[in-house]
N, C-alpha and C positions, 0 to 999 in steps of 0.2 A: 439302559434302553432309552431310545430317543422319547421324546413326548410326540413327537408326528408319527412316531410307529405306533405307542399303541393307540393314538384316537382313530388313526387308520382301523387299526384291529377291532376295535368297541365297532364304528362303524358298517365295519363290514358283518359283523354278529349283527348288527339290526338289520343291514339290507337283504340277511339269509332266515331272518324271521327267528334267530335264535336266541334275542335279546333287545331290550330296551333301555336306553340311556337317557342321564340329564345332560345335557350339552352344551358349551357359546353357540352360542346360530354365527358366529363367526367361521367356526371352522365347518359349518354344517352347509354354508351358502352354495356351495354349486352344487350340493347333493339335492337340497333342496327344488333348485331351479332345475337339475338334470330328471324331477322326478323320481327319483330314485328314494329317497327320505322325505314325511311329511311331519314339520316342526306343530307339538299342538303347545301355545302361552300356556305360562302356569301363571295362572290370576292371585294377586293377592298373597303372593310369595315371594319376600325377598334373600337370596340366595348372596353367602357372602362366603366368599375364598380368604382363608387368614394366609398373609404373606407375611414373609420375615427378609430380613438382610443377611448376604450368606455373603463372606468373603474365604481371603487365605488365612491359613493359621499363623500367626504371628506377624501379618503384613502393615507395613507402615503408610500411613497413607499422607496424603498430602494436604494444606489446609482447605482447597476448594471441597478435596470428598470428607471431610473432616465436620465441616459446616455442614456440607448436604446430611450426613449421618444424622450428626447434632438437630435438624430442620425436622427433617424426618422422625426420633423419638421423640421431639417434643410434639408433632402432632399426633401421634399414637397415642400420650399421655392426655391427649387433652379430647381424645373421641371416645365417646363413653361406647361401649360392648352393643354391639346390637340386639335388640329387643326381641325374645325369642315368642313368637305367636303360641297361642296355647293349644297344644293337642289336644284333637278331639279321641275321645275314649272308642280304644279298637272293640268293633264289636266280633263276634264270633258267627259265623253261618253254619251249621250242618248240613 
């Protein structure tokens, strides 16, 4: 599945009221401006996407991407894990 189908998909479930998403306001931007979706900030919340490096099985690379690799885990090794805010305690309503 493409990644532009389903954030289409996700989208289109909020604009028929059948769902709500967290979202980039990147891909949200002309929804936004068309009126059709309204973005509300999430304050005080920082949202972090883990990425990894995905190549071919067994592929030999060259030394420009060899270095960039190399560049690349030594700064992964050197950013310390993001700081997980503390949950507040669910309460229950009847």
């Amino acid at each position: 599945m493409r990644t532009g189908t389903w954030i289409q998909t996700m989208k289109e479930a909020v604009v028929l009221g059948s769902s709500i998403s967290i979202m980039p306001v990147r891909v949200l931007r002309n929804d936004i401006e068309q009126g059709r979706l309204v973005a509300i900030p999430i304050r005080g919340c920082t949202l972090v996407r883990p990425l990894g490096i995905i190549h071919r099985r067994r592929k030999t690379f060259n030394q420009a991407t060899r270095t960039f690799l190399e560049l690349l885990r030594q700064e992964a090794a050197l950013e310390p894990p993001p700081a997980q805010p503390p949950r507040p305690p669910l309460s229950r309503t009847r």
